[in-house]
GUTOR-117700 format. One record per residue (C-alpha): x, y, z. Coordinates in pm, whole numbers, plus 50000, padded with zeros to 5 digits. Layout:
BEGIN
XYZ
...
***
This chain:
BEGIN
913818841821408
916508819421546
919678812321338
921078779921185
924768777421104
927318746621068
929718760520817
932748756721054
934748727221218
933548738821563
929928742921496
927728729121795
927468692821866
929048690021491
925608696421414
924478730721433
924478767721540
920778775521666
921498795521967
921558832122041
925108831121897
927448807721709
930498789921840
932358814621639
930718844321850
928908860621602
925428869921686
921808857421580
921508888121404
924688884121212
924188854221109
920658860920925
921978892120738
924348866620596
921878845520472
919858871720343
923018886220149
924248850120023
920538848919918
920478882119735
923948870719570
921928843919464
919418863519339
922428883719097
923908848319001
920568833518860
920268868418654
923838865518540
923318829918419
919348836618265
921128862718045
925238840617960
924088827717609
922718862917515
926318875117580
925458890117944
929158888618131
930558889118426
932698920618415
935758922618667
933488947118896
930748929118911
933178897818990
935148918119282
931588923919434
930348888919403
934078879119614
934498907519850
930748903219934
931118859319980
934248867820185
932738883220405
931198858620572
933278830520600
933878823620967
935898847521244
935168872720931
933138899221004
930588906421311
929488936021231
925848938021181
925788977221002
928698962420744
926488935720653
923128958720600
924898982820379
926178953820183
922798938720123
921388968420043
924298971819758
923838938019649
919978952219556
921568978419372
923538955119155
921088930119145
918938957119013
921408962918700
922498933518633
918788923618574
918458956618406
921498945918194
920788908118083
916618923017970
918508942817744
920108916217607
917258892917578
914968917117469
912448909917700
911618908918063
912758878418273
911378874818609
908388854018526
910778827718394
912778826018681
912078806419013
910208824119301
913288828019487
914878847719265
911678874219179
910888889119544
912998915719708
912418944819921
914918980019919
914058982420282
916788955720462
914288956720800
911188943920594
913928919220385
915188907420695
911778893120783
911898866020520
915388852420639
913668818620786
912508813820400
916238819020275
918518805420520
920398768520522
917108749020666
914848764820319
916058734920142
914158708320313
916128673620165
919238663720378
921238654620126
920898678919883
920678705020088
924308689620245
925588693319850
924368725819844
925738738120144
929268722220025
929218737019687
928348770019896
931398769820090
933688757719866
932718792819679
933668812419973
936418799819962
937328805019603
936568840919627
938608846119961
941398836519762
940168855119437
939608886119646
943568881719788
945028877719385
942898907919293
943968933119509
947078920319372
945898929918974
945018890018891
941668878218831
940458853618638
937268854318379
937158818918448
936758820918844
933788848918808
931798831418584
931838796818828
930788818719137
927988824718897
927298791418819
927738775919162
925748799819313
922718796519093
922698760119043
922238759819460
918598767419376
917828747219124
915868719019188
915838699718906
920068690618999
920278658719100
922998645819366
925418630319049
925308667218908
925888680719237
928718664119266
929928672018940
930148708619013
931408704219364
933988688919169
934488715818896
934478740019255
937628720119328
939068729318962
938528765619001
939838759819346
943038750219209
942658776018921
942528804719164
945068792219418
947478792919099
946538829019026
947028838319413
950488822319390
951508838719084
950008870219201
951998872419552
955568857019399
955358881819083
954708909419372
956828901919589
958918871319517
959138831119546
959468826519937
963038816620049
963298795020373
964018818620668
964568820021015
961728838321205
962058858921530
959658852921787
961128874222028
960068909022021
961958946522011
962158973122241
959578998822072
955788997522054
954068980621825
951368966721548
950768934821526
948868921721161
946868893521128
944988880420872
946458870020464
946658901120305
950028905920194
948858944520042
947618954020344
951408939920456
953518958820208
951598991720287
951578989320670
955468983620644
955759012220432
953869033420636
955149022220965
958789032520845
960939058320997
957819057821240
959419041721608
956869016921559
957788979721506
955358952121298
954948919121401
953068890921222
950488866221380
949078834921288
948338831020942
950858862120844
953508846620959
954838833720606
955128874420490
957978869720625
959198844520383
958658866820078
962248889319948
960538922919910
959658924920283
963308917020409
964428954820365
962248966220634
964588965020985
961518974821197
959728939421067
960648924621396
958808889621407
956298866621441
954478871221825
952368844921935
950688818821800
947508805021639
944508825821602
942718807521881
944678824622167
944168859022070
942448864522387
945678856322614
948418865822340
946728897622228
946528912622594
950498909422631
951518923622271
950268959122435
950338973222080
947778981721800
946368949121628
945548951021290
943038926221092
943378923320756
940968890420725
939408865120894
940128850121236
938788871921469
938268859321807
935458882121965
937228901422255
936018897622621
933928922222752
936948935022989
939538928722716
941508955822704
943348954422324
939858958322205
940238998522206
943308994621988
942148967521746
941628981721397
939998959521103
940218962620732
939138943720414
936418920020473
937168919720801
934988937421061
933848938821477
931308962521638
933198990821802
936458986321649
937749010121382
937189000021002
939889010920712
938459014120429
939519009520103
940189036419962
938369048419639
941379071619483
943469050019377
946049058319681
947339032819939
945149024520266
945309048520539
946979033020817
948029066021012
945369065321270
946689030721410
950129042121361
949259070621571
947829044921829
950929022921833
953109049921914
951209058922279
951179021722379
954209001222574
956478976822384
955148941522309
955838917122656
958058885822575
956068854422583
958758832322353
962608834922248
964298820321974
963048817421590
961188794321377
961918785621023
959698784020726
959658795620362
959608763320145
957188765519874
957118750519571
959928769619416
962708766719697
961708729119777
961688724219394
965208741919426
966538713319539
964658680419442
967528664319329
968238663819743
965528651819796
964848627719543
968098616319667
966878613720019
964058592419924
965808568419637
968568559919937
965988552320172
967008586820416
962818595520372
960728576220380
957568592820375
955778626920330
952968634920498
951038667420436
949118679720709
948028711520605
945128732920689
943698751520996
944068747221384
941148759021626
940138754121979
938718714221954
940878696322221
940818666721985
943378688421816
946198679622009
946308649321776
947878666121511
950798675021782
950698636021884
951198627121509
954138649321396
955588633421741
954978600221648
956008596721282
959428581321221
962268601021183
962608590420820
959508612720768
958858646620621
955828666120715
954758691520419
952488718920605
950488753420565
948218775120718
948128777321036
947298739521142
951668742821155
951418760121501
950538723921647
954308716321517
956558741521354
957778748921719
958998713621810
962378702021771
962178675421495
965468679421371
966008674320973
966788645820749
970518648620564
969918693220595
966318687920480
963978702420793
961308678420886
959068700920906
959088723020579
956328751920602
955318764520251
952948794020357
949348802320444
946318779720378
946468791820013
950108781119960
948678743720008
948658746419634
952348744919711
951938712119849
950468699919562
952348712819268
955498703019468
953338666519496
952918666019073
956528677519017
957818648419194
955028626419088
956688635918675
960658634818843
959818596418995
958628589918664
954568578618768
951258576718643
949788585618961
950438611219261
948718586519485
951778564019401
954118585619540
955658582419937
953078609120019
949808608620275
947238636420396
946498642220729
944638672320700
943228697820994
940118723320892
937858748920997
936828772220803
935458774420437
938688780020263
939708747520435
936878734020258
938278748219877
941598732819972
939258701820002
937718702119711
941138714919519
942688681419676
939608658419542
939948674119161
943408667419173
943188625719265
944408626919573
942968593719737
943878582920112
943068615620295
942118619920661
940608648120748
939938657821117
939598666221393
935758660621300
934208653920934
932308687320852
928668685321022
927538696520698
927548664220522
924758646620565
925268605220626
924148598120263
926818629620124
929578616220375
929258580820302
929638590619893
933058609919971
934518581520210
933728554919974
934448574719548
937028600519761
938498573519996
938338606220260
938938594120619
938018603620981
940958605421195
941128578421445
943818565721684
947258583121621
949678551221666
946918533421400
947068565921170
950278567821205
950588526221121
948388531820791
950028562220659
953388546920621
951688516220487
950478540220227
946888536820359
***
C-alpha cells in the first residue's frame, strides 16, 4: 500500500505525496497510520453526532482526545510509527464508549443506521492497517468534493492545534469540541453538496477565530499581554537547551526547571515570541533566540551543541550522521523514532524535564552564528497601546499602507519573494507579521516610521488573530463599515494546516484581496480553487514589483 499526502505547501509537484516518503520526511508507514487514525476519529465523530439531539456530549476529555489525537498529525509533527499505533488503538477504546454511551441514550443500537464507514473496525491495528487504501484521501473518488473535504479536514487540525495549546493552559471551549465533531463527520457524508461544504468550511473559519481568541486569552491571562522587546541572538557562555515548537507550558516549566541549573534556554523559530510575554523576563539564564526558521535545523541545530527540545511541530528529520539527534528530546504531540519522548504526566505535577537537563549540562556552549538582537512583541494590546500614533501616522500621510504577511516560511526557493517584497514596499509602509514567515524579514534593517518599527511582529502563527483584531479596532477608530476599506493588504506565506485555519479564520472575517503563496494549496481542486479566487477574491502571488504595484493600489 503506497501513501497519498498533499496536506502541506511543499507536497510533490504541488500535487501529491505517493512515494516511499513525503516531502516532509515522514515515512509510507506513517503516513497510513494517520489515515487510519483520522479515519477512526471519524468513526467517534459520526457516533458523537448520531447520538447530539438525545443529549450525547462532548465532554472536555473526550474533546482533549479528539485535539491531541488531530494534532498529531499535522505536518513536521510526529514520525513516530509506535506513537501513532498506540493512539489508534485508543481511539478504538473511545470509539467503543462513546458508541456505548450515545445507545444508551437512544435506547437502541445504532450501527445499522450509520454508513459503512463508520460500522467496521478491527482491535488488532496490523489487520486495521490493511484497509488503509479504503480510508485514506483518494477513498473519496470526486475531485472536488473530495478537495472540500480535505480543506474542511485541515482546517480542523488546525483548530485543535490551537485548542490543544489554550487547554493545557485551563481554556477550552464547548463550542470548539462540538465543531471537530461536526466537521469531522460531515467529511463522510455524501449527501453534502459543494454549497454546504462551503458553508462549514466557513463556520471552520468561525471556530478558527473562536479558538485563536481563547489561545490569546489563555497565554496573556498566564502570562501577560506581550510588550515589544529587544531579542538576543547572540548566545552565553554555558551549555544549553534550545526549545522549539508553541508551547508556552512546556516554556514556563523548562525555565523553571532549568534554574539555578548552569544551563542556559534559548528559543527557536516559532518560540521566539516567549520572549515577548512579562512572566518569562525574570529568568537571567533565558539567553535568546539562536537561529532561525525551522527549515535550517539541519545546519543551525549542529552548531547550538546543546539539548534541543520539541514541544510541537516542525521537525526536520535529522541526517543519518547528524549528530544533535542523540540529544534531541520531544514532547506533546510531537514525536521522532529514536529520540526520547516526555510524557505528560498523569499526576497532576509539572513535566519532567531532568533527563535533558542532565544532557545539557555534559555538552559545550552553543557556537555563535549571529550578534546583535531583534525586536518583536506587538500584539494587539501594545500596538492598540498606542493607536492614536498611529492613527496619526496614517491621517498625516507618514503610512501609508499595512500589509500583513503573516504565516509560515519553508524550504520553496520561490520563498525568497516574501524577502523581495518587504524590500520593495515603500517606506511609508508597515508590514504586520507572525509566525515564522517573519524570519524572511524581521532581520533586515527597515528602519521605522515617526518611532513606529516597520516591521511590527505580534507572535506565533496563532497571534495572527492579533493581526486581525488590531485590523477591526482600527477598522471601528477610522470610523468604517468595512475592514477591506482600511490601508491594509495580505500577502500571506503557508505550509502547514494551521496556516490553513488562519485561512479560513481570515475568509469568515471578510477579508477580500488576499494573496497567498508561494503556491495555492495542491489540495484544491481547479473547480474548489476557482470558487475561492472568484467569492474569496484569494490570489496567487505573482511578480513582486506588480504585487507590490496592486497592494498599494488597494488591489
Amino acid at each position: 500500500m503506497s501513501m497519498f499526502c498533499y496536506q502541506c505547501q511543499e507536497t510533490l509537484k504541488n500535487t501529491g505525496c505517493n512515494q516511499k516518503a513525503g516531502m516532509c520526511g515522514k515515512t509510507e508507514d506513517v503516513a497510513n497510520l494517520q489515515d487510519l487514525l483520522i479515519f477512526v476519529l471519524k468513526g467517534i465523530a459520526i457516533y458523537s453526532e448520531t447520538g447530539k439531539d438525545a443529549g450525547f456530549q462532548v465532554d472536555e476529555k473526550l474533546g482533549k482526545f479528539m485535539m491531541t489525537s488531530l494534532f498529531t498529525t499535522i505536518t513536521n509533527a510526529n514520525f513516530d510509527a509506535t506513537r501513532f499505533e498506540t493512539l489508534i488503538k485508543e481511539a478504538l477504546e473511545v470509539r467503543k464508549s462513546v458508541k456505548a454511551a450515545v445507545e444508551a441514550k437512544l435506547g437502541k443500537p445504532i450501527d445499522a443506521a450509520l454508513p459503512e464507514m463508520a460500522t467496521w473496525f478491527s482491535s488488532d491495528v496490523a489487520e486495521f492497517y490493511k484497509k488503509g487504501d479504503e480510508v485514506g484521501v483518494l477513498s473519496t473518488a470526486n475531485e472536488d468534493v473530495r478537495s472540500l473535504r480535505e480543506l474542511l479536514t485541515y482546517g480542523l487540525k488546525g483548530m485543535a492545534a490551537y485548542g490543544k495549546h489554550a487547554a493545557v493552559l485551563g481554556k477550552t471551549s464547548q463550542k470548539v469540541f462540538d465543531f471537530i465533531m461536526k466537521g469531522l463527520a460531515a467529511t463522510t457524508n455524501d449527501s453534502l453538496n459543494a454549497d454546504q461544504l462551503v458553508a462549514l468550511v466557513l463556520e471552520c473559519g468561525q471556530n478558527g477565530v473562536e479558538v485563536m481568541a481563547l489561545l490569546d486569552a489563555a497565554n496573556t491571562e498566564t502570562y501577560g499581554h506581550p510588550v515589544p522587546t529587544q531579542v538576543n541572538i547572540g548566545v552565553g557562555k554555558n551549555p544549553g537547551i534550545l526549545i522549539s515548537g508553541h508551547d508556552l507550558k512546556d516554556m514556563e516549566e523548562l525555565l523553571k526547571q532549568t534554574e539555578g541549573t548552569g544551563v542556559d534556554v534559548y528559543t527557536h523559530s516559532e518560540m521566539l515570541p516567549a520572549h515577548y510575554y512579562p512572566a518569562f523576563k525574570k529568568y537571567t539564564h533565558f539567553v535568546g533566540n539562536y537561529g532561525n526558521a525551522w527549515w535550517k535545523q539541519p545546519e543551525e541545530f549542529e552548531s547550538f551543541n546543546g539539548a534541543i527540545l520539541f514541544t510541537t511541530n516542525c521537525i526536520v528529520p535529522p541526517k543519518a550522521n547528524a549528530t544533535y539527534k542523540s540529544r534531541m528530546f520531544t514532547t506533546g504531540a510531537a514525536g521522532f523514532p529514536g529520540c526520547k519522548h516526555i510524557p505528560e504526566p498523569t499526576n497532576g505535577k509539572p513535566k519532567d524535564f531532568s533527563e535533558i537537563i542532565a544532557i545539557a549540562k555534559t555538552c559545550k556552549p552553543p557556537i555563535e552564528i549571529e550578534t546583535g538582537s531583534i525586536v518583536g512583541g506587538f500584539a494587539h494590546e501594545a500596538v492598540m497601546g498606542v493607536a492614536d500614533k498611529v492613527v496619526a501616522a496614517v491621517k498625516s500621510g507618514a503610512i501609508k499602507r499595512f500589509v500583513v504577511m503573516a504565516g509560515c516560511d519553508g524550504r520553496h526557493k520561490t520563498r525568497g519573494y516574501f524577502t523581495d517584497v518587504a524590500q520593495t514596499l515603500p517606506n511609508d509602509t508597515v508590514i504586520l507579521t507572525a509566525g515564522c514567515a517573519k524570519y524572511r524579514y524581521n532581520k533586515l534593517q527597515l528602519g521605522d516610521i515617526g518611532g513606529i518599527p516597520r516591521v511590527l511582529d505580534a507572535g506565533q502563527c496563532n497571534d495572527s488573530y492579533s493581526l486581525a483584531v488590531i485590523a477591526l479596532k482600527l477598522k471601528e477608530v477610522f470610523g468604517l463599515a468595512d475592514i477591506n476599506d482600511l490601508p491594509l493588504s495580505f500577502d500571506i506565506g503557508w505550509y502547514e494546516q494551521k496556516a490553513v485555519i488562519v485561512l479560513l479564520a481570515l475568509l469568515y472575517l471578510g477579508v477580500k484581496h488576499l494573496r497567498l503563496g508561494p503556491t495555492l494549496p495542491g489540495f484544491l481542486s481547479p473547480n474548489v480553487a476557482k470558487v475561492l479566487v472568484e467569492n474569496f477574491d484569494i490570489k496567487p502571488i505573482g511578480a513582486v514589483a506588480d504585487d507590490v504595484a496592486a497592494m498599494m493600489a488597494g488591489k
